[in-house]
C-alpha positions in Angstrom: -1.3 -19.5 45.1 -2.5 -16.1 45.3 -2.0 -13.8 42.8 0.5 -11.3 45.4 2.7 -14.3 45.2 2.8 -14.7 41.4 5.8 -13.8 39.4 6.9 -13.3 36.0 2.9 -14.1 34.8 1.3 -12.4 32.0 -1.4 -9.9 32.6 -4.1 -9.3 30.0 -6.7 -6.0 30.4 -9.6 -6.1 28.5 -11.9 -8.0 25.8 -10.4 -6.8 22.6 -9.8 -9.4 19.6 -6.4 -7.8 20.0 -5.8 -9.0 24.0 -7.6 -12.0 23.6 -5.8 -13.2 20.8 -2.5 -12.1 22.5 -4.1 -13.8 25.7 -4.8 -17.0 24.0 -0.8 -17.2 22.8 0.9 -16.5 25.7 -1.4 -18.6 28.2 -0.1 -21.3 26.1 3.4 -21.1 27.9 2.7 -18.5 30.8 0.7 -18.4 34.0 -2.5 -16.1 32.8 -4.2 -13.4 34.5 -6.9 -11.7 33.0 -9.7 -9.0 34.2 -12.4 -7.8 31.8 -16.2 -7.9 30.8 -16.4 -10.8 29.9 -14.6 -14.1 31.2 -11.7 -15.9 28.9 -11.9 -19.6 27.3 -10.4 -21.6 29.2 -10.4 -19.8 32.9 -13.5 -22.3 34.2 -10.2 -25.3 33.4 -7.7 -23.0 35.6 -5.0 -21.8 32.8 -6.2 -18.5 33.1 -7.2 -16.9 36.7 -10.2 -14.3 36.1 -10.0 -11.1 38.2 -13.0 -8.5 38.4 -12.1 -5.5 36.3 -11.8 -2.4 38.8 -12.3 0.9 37.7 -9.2 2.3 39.9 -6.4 1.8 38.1 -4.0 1.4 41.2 -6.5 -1.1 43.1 -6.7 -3.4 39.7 -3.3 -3.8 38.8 -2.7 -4.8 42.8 -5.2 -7.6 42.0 -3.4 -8.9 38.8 -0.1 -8.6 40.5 1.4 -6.6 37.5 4.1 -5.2 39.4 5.3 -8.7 39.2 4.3 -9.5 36.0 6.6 -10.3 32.9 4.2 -8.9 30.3 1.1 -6.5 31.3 -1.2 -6.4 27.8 -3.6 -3.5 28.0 -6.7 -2.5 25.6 -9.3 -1.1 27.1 -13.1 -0.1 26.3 -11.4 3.5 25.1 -8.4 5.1 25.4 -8.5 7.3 28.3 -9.3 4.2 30.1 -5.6 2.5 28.7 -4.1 5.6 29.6 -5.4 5.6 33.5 -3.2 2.2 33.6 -0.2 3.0 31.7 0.2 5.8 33.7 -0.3 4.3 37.2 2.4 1.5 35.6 4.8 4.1 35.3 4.1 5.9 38.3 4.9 2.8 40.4 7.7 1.8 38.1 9.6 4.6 39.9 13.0 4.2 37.7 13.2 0.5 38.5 12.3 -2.4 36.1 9.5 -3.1 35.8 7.2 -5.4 33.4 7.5 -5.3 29.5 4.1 -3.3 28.8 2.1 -3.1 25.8 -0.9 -0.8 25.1 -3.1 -0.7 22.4 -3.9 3.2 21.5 -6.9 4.4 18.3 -6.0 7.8 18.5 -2.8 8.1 16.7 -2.6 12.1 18.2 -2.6 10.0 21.8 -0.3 8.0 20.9 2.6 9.7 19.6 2.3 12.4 22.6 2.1 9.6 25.4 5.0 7.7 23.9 6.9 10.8 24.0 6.4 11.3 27.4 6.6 7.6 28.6 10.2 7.6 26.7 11.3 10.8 28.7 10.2 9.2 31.6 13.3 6.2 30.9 11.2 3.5 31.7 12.9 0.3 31.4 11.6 -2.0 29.6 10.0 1.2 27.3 6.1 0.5 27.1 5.3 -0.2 23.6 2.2 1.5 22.9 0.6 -0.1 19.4 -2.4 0.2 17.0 -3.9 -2.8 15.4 -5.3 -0.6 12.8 -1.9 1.3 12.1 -0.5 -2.4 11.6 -3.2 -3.6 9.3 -3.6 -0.4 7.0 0.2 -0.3 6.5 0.1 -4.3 5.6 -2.7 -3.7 3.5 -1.9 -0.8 1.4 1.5 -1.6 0.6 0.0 -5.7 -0.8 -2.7 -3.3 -2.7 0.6 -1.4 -4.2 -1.8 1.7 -5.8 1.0 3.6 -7.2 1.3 0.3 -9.8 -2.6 -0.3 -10.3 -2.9 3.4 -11.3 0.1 3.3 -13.9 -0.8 -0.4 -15.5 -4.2 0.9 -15.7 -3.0 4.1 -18.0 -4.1 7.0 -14.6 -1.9 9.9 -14.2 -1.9 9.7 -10.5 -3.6 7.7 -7.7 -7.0 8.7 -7.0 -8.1 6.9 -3.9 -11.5 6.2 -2.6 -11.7 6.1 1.2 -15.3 4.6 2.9 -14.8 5.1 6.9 -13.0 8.1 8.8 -12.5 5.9 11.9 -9.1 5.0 13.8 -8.7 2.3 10.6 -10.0 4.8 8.2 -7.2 7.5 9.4 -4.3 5.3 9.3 -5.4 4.1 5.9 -5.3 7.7 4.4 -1.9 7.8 5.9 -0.4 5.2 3.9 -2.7 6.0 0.8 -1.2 9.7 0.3 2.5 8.3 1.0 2.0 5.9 -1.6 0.8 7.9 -4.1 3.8 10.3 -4.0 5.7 8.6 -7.1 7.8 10.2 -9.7 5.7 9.8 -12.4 2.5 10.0 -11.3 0.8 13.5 -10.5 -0.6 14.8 -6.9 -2.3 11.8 -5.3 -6.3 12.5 -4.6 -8.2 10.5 -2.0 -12.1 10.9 -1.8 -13.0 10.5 2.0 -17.0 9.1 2.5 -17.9 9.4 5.8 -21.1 9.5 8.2 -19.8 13.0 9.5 -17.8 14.8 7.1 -17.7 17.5 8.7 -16.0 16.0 11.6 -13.6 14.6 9.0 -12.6 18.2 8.0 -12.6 19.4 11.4 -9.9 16.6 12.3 -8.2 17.5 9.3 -7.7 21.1 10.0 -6.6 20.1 13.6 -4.1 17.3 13.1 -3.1 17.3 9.4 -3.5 21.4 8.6 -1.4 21.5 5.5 -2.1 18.4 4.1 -3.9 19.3 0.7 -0.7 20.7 -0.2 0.5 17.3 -0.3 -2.4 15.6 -1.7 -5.8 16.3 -3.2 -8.6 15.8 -0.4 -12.5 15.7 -1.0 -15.2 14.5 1.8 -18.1 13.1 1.2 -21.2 12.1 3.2 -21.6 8.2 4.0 -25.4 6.7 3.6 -25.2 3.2 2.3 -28.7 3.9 0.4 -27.1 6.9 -1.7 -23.6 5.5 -1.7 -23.8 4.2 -5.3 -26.3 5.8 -6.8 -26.0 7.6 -10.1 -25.4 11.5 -8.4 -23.6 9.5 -5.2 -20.5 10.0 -4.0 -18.5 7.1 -5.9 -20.3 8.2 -9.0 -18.9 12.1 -8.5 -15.9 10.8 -7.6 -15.4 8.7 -10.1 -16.1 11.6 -12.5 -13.8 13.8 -11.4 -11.0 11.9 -11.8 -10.7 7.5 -12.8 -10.4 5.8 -9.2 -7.9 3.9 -8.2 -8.7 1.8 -5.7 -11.6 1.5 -3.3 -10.6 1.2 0.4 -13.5 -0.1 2.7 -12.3 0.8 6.4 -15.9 0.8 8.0 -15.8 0.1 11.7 -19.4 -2.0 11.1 -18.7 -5.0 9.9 -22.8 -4.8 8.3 -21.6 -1.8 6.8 -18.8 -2.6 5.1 -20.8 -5.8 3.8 -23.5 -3.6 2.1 -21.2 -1.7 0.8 -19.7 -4.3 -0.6 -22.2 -5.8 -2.2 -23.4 -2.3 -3.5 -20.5 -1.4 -4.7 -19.9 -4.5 -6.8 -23.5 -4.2 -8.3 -22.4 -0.9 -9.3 -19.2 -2.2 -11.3 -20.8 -5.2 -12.8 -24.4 -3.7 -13.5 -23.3 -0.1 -14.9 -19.6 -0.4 -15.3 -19.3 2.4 -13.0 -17.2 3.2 -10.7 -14.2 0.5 -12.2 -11.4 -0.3 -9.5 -9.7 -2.6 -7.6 -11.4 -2.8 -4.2 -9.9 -3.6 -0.9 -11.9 -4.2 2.4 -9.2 -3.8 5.5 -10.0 -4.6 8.9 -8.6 -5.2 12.5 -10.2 -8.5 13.0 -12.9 -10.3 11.8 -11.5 -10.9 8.1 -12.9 -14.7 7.4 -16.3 -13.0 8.3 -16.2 -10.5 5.5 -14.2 -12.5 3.5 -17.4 -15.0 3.3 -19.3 -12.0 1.5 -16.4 -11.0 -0.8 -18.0 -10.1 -4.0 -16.0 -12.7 -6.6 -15.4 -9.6 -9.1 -13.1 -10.9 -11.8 -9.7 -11.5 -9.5 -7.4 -11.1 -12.6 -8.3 -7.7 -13.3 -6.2 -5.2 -12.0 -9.4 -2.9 -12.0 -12.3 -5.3 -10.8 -10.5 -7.5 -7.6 -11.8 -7.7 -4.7 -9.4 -8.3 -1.6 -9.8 -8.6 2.4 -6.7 -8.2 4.1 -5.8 -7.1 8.0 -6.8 -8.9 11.3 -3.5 -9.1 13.3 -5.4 -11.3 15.6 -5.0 -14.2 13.1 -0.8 -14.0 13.5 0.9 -16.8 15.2 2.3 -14.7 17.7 1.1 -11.8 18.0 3.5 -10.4 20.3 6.1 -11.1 18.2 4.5 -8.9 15.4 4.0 -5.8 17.6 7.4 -5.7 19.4 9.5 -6.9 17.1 8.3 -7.5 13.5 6.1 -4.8 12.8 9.4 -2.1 13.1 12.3 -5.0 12.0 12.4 -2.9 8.7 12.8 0.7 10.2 14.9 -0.5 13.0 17.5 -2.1 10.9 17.4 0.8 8.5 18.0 3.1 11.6 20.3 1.0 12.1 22.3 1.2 9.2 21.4 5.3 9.6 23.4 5.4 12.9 26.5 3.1 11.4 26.6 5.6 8.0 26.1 8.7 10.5 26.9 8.3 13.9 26.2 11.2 16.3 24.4 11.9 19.8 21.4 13.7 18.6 18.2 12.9 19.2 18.2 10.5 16.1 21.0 8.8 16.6 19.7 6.9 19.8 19.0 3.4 19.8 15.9 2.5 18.5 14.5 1.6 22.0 15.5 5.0 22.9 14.7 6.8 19.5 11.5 9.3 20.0 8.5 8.5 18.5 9.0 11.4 15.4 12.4 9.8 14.3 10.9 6.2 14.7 7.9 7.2 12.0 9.7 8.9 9.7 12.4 5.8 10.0 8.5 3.7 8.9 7.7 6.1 6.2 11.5 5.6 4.5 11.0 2.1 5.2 7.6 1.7 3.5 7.7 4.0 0.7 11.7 2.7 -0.3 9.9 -0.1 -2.7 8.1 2.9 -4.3 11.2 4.6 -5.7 12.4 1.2 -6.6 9.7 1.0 -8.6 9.9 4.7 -10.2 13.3 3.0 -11.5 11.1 0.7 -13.7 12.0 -2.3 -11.5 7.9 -3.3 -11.9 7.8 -6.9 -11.4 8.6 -7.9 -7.5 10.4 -10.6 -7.7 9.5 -13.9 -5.2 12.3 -12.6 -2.5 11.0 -11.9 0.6 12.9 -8.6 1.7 11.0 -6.1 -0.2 14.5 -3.8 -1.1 16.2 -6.9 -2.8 16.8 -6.2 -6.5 18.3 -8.3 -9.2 22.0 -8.3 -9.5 22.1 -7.0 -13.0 20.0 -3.5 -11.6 22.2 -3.4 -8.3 25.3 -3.8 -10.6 24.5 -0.8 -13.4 22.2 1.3 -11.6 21.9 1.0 -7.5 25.4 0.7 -7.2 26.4 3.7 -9.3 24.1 6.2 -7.3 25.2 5.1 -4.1 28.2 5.5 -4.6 28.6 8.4 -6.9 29.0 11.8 -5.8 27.9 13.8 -8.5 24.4 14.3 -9.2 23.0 13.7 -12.9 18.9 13.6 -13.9 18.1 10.4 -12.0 19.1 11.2 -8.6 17.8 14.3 -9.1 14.8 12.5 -9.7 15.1 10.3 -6.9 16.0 13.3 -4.8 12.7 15.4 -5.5 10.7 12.0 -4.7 12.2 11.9 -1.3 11.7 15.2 -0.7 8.0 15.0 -1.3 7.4 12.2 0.4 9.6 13.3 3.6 7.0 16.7 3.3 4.0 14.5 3.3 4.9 12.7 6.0 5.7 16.1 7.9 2.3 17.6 6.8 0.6 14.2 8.4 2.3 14.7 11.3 1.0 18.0 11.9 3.7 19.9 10.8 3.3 23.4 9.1 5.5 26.0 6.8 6.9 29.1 8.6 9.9 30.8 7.6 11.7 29.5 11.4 11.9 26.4 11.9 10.3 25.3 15.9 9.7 21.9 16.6 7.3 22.5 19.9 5.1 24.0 17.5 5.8 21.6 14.7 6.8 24.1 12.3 9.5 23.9 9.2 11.3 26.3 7.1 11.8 23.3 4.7 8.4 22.6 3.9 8.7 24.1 0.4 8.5 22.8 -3.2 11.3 21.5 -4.8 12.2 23.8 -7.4 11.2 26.5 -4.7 14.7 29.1 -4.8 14.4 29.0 -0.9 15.4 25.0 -1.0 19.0 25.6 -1.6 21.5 23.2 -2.8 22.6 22.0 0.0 19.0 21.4 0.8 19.1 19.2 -2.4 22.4 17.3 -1.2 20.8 15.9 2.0 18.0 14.5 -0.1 20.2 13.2 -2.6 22.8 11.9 0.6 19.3 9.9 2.0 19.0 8.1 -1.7 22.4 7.1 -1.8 22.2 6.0 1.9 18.9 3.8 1.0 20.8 2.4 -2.0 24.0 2.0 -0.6 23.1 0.7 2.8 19.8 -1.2 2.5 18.8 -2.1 -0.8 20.6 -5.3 -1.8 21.3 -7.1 -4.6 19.4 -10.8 -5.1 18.4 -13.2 -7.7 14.4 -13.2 -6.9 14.6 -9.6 -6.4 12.6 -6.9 -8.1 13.5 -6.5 -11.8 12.2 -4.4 -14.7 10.1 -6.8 -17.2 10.7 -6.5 -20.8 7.5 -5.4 -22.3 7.0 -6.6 -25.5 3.8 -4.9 -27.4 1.7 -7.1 -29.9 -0.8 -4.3 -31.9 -2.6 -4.4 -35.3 -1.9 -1.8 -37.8 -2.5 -0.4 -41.4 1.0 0.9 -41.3 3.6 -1.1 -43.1 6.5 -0.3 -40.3 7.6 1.0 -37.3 7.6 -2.5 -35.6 9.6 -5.9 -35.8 8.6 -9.7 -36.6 7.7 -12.1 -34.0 11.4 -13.6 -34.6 13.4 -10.8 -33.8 11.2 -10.4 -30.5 12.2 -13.9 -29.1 15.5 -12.9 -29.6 15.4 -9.7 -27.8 14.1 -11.8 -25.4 17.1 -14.8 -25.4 19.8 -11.1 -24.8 18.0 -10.8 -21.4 17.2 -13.8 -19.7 17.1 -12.6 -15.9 14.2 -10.4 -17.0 10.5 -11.8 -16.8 8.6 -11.1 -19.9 5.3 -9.1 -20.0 3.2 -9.2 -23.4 0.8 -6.5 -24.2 -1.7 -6.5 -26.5 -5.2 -6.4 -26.6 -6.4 -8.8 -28.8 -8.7 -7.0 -30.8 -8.6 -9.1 -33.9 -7.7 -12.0 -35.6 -4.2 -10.0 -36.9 -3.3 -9.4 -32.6 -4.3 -12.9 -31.7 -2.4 -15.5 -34.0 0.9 -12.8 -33.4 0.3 -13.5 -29.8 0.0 -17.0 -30.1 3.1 -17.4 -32.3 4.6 -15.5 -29.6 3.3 -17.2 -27.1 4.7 -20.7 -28.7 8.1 -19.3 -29.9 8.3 -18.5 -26.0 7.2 -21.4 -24.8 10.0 -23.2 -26.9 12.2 -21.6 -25.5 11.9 -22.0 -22.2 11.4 -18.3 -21.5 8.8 -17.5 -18.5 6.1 -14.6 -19.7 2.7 -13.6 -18.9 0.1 -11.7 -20.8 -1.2 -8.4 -20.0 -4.8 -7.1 -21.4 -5.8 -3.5 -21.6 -9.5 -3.5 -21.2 -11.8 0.2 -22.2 -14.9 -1.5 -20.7 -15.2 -5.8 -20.1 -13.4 -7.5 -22.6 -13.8 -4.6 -25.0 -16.6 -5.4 -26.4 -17.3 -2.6 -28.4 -14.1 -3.0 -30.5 -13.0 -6.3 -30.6 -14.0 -8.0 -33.4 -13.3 -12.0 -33.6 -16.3 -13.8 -35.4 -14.5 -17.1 -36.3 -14.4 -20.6 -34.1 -10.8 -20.8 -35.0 -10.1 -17.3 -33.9 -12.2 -17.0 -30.8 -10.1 -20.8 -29.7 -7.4 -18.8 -30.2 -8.5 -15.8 -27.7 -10.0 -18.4 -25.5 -6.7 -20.5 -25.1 -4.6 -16.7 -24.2 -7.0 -15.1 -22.2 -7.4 -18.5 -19.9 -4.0 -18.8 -18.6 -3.9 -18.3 -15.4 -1.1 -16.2 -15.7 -2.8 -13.2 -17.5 -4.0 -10.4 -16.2 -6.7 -7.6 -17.2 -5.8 -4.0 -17.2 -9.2 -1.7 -16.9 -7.9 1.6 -19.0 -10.7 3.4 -18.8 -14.4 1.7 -17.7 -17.3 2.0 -20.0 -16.8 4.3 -22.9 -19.7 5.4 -24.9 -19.0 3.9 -28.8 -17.3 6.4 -30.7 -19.7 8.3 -33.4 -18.4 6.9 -37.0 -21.1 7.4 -39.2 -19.9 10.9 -40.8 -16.8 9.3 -41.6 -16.8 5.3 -41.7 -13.2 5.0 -43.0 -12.0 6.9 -39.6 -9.8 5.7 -37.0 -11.4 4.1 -33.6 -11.0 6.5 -31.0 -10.8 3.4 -28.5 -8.5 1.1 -30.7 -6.1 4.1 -31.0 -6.3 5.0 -27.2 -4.9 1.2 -26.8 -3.0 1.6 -29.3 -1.0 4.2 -27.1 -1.0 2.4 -23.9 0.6 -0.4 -25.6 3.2 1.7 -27.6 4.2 3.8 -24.8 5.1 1.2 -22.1 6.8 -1.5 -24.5 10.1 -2.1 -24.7 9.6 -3.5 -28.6 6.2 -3.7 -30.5 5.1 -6.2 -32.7 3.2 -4.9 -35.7 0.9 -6.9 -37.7 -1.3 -6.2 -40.7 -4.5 -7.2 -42.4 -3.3 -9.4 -44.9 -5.5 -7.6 -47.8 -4.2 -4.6 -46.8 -0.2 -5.9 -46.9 -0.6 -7.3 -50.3 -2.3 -3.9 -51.8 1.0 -2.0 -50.1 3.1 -4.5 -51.6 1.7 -4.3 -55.3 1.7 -0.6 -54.9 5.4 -0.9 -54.0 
């Protein structure tokens, strides 16, 4: 049969991992037609007919017959190329329906101006115009969840390292600033490296132009020789403020593996540069997952992960048209139910402009953030990320959604949204001016806060979006996220100020929905036998807990001091479970000068000290038993 008499085939254009994987799906249950560089598997068997790839657009898509098509699948070398098709597929659309077309877009400028256009133009089914590297840096940043490695790790706001300005690199800055807008963290910093960093900046200025006002930037040049030496960029990043996490969004694959490897020497040969690091990428992830440096996958400030590669879904084309936006669709949903209205965003999402369907992805995405600015810290095993547990949704979402008076923690929760809805503006393009003119992408709103120009009806709508979240799409569930009951475990020569190991368990026993975290450092033979008494009296009970360890440098070995067998069993038997975890404070401290006063307190034990005290719910104190006798004689 010729390909003029084919109907309802699937068309694939180009030699992407994206439209071959895609390719390779569908010819399992379609007729396959596919033009490109480079021949499919399978076409020499017949499943998939080969068709020379024709520079004009109209002459090629007459030889695939995509008029007729079901599905036409384009990702060309570059995106003018895409564009030349999707634009001859609309043109001979003609307001009649036509094939279901998707088109894989890098520039993200591109895409959000021709998907305005192609959605003006009615086009039925309306082209869906993706980016494997917007879909892989979203998946990727919110696993990596920085706005929780910077707060277990004791940072006062998410400082980001960035390696890569490319399409992948871009979208991952994206979703890096939006996470790091959380209540109780400061201004989020990323440190951009890059080959051309002054292209960075000059993309910057164009597309983003008020940006910094949102988040700290800083570029940096990219040469994989300098990259880690002791005056390169991760070293001056790392001194100007504790990093993070490490993003590695190289379009090289040989890049991103010397980096890699150089950046992993550089954290367990100096003790520099001390972060989680993630490697994302469009494809290829078993290939750079072989050379994953092992790093010490417990710590929260020396993992290594590899995440991305869409081409590795079982369908992919279920993940670009319909799973990718299932969140952000049903919360427009909800949106249009709660305020209905013939507006622009009020349409249906396959009619909703691009703008209103990313912001509609920003809520979406950063929603588990504020969830987690209410304490709720542990995620739960339920797989809708805006499921709490019942007692939470009960005394706390509940009440905000449906109250109408505002008290400190909507306020709260209302400057949060308000800074995050700005920083999406601002990486949209969008600028201050005192009137508001959306052709020209300019706001009135785009002003602090507290700023006397943001009145309070200003305040209301932000405080009306929080209550919508909470009263429309956060839900209430067993598994769902639920704030841990942090119980503290510290040495000290003070007689009180904590409680006994009893009277912990049965803090515990009041609240048995909440999963138990204990934190303690185990400096000592006082901290370990408390946490193993713990540790057993939990056990007995049936009560499910894991064990948290702030870390100044690698085990913290300049102030831990265990010296006998039975002790160091004792460390070795908690710091082996596999359910505890390592919590990198601070990297490699310098020891702390003692000798002018030997009797003075441990700068580093008392920094510890602090973490613990300041994030547990309860501490348990213990003392050196020399030292409790002499109080209790003096007494």
């Amino acid at each position: 049969m010729s390909i003029d008499g084919r109907r309802d085939h699937v068309v694939v254009l180009g030699d992407s991992r994206f439209a071959t994987s895609l390719a390779a799906q569908q010819s399992a249950s379609s007729e396959l037609v596919h033009a490109g560089v480079e021949s499919m598997p399978g076409s020499a068997d017949g499943p998939v007919q080969e068709v020379t790839l024709l520079r004009d657009p109209d002459a090629l898509l007459h030889a695939v017959g995509a008029r007729n098509a079901r599905l036409v699948v384009v990702d060309l070398a570059d995106d003018a190329a895409t564009l030349a098709v999707v634009a001859a597929l609309a043109v001979s659309s003609d307001g009649r329906a036509g094939p279901e077309i998707v088109a894989h877009m890098r520039d993200p400028s591109f895409r959000r101006i021709v998907d305005d256009n192609l959605q003006a133009k009615r086009l039925s089914p309306r082209p869906r115009i993706v980016s494997t590297a917007a879909l892989a840096a979203s998946a990727a940043i919110a696993t990596a969840r920085p706005w929780a490695l910077a707060e277990e790790r004791g940072q006062d706001r998410v400082h980001a390292v960035l390696l890569g300005f490319t399409s992948l690199g871009r979208e991952c800055l994206e979703e890096l600033i939006l996470a790091g807008i959380v209540g109780s963290l400061g201004k989020p910093r990323v440190t951009i490296i890059d080959a051309d960093p002054l292209a960075v900046r000059r993309i910057l200025d164009r597309d983003m132009p008020e940006i910094e006002v949102s988040a700290d930037l800083d570029v940096a040049s990219y040469d994989p020789l300098t990259l880690t030496g002791p005056t390169g960029p991760l070293a001056v990043a790392a001194g100007a403020a504790p990093v993070t996490l490490i993003v590695i969004a190289l379009a090289d694959p040989a890049s991103a593996m010397t980096s890699m490897i150089s950046i992993s020497r550089m954290q367990e040969w100096e003790g520099q540069a001390v972060a989680a690091a993630l490697v994302v990428t469009e494809g290829q992830r078993a290939v750079l997952d072989l050379v994953r440096p092992k790093g010490r996958p417990r710590d929260r400030g020396r993992s290594w992960t590899v995440l991305g590669g869409i081409d590795e879904d079982p369908d992919v084309l279920d993940l670009v048209t319909r799973r990718a936006d299932s969140l952000a669709e049903k919360m427009h949903d909800k949106y249009c139910e709660a305020f209905p209205g013939d507006g622009p965003a009020c349409q249906p999402w396959s009619r909703l402009p691009e703008t209103y369907r990313k912001a509609n992805r920003s809520a979406a995405t950063h929603l588990p953030v504020k969830l987690w600015s209410l304490g709720l810290r542990e995620t739960g095993e339920s797989s809708n990320p805006f499921a709490v547990d019942p007692h939470t949704y009960e005394n706390v979402i509940r009440p905000i959604a449906t109250g109408r008076s505002e008290d400190a923690l909507l306020r709260r929760l209302s400057r949060l949204e308000h800074d995050r809805w700005c920083a999406e503006r601002r990486l949209d393009g969008w600028r201050f001016g005192e009137v508001r003119d959306n052709e020209r992408r300019i706001h009135d709103k785009l002003i602090p806060f507290d700023d006397p120009r943001f009145t309070d009806v200003d305040i209301e709508k932000d405080a009306d979006q929080v209550r919508f979240l909470f009263g429309n799409v956060v839900v209430a569930a067993p598994d769902g996220a639920v704030t841990p009951l942090v119980i503290g475990v510290v040495a000290s020569p003070e007689t009180s100020g904590g409680i006994a190991v009893p009277a912990a368990v049965s803090l515990c026993r009041k609240e048995p929905w909440r999963p138990i975290v204990v934190l303690s450092a185990l400096l000592d033979p006082i901290e370990c036998s408390l946490a193993r008494d713990l540790a057993a009296e939990l056990d007995g009970a049936d009560l499910s807990w894991r064990l948290l360890v702030p870390e100044i440098s690698l085990d913290n070995r300049e102030i831990r001091s265990i010296a006998s067998a039975e002790d160091k069993a004792v460390l070795a038997s908690l710091l082996d479970r596999p359910t505890t975890r390592f919590a990198s404070i601070g990297g490699i401290v310098a020891p702390a000068d003692l000798w002018a006063d030997p009797s003075a307190p441990d700068p580093h034990a008392e920094r510890i000290s602090a973490y613990i005290t300041t994030r547990a719910s309860a501490v348990i104190v213990g003392m050196d038993p020399v030292v409790a006798s002499a109080a209790d004689t003096a007494g």
